[in-house]
N, C-alpha and C positions, 0 to 999 in steps of 0.2 A: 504494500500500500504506500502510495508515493505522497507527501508534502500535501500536494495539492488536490488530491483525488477525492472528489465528492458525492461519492457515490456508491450504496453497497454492491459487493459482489453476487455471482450466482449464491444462491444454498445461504447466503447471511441470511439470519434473524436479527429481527429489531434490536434483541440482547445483543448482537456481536458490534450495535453499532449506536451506541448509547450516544455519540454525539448527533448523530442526524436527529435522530428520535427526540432530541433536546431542542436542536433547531427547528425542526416541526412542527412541534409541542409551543414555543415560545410564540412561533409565529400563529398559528391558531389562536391561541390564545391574544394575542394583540388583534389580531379577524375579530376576534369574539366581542373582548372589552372598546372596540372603535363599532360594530353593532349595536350595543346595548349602550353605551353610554354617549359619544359622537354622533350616533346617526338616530340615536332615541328610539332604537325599534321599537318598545313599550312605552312609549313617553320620555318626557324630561327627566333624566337623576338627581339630584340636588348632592348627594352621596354616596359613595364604594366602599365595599372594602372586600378583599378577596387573601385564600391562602393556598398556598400549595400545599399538598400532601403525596405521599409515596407510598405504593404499595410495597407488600413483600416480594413483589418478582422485580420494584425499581420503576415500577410505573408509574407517573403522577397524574393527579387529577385533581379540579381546582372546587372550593364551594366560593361563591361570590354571594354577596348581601348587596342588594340595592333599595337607597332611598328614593322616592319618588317622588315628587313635585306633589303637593296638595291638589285631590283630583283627579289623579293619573294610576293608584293605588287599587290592589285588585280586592275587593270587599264581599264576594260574594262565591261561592262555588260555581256557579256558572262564570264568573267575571274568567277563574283561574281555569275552565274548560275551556276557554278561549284558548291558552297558550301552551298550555299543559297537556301531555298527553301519558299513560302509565298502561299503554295497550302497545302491543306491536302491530305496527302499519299494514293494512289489508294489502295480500299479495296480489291481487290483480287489479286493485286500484292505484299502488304505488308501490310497483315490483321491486325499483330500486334502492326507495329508500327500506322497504323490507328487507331486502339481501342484506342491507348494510346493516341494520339491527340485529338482525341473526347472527350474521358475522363476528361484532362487534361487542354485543351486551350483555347477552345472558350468561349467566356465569350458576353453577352448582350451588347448591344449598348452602346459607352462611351459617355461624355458628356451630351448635352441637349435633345440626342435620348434619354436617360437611363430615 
């Protein structure tokens, strides 16, 4: 692997290449926080705050708090059905974003299930 080479090899896993996965990771994350706070996908912010955490396999994952402008604030269960969703995406109405959930999210039983 040379100096300048930016880019995994064949057969690499994300482990063997912990700095992409960081550059990634970083930039996503700046996608995300210029979405929700910059571009006000759910309204105005008035306040952030976010933290990074790391799993046991070295994987991070961020929880964020935002404040919201008086007015902009979701108050109701239906308000938060709007944005929220805790169902995996119907495979013949949004095949892709289905793949990418299956792919991606479900993970084996936590705790004393696991």
């Amino acid at each position: 692997m040379g100096g300048g080479h930016k880019q995994s090899e064949p057969g690499q896993t994300p482990q063997d290449r912990p700095d992409l996965v960081s550059r990634m990771y970083r930039a996503k994350l700046r996608h995300l926080k210029d979405l929700l706070i910059k571009q006000k996908y759910f309204g105005e912010v008035v306040a952030y705050v976010h933290v990074t955490e790391f799993q046991k396999r070295g994987l991070s994952h961020d929880h964020i708090l935002l404040i919201m402008k008086k007015g902009r604030k979701l108050t109701s269960p239906d308000d938060y059905d709007k944005y929220i969703s805790a169902e995996i995406p119907n495979k013949d109405k949004y095949p892709v974003l289905h793949n990418l959930v299956i792919k991606h999210m479900p993970h084996g039983p936590c705790g004393a299930l696991n």
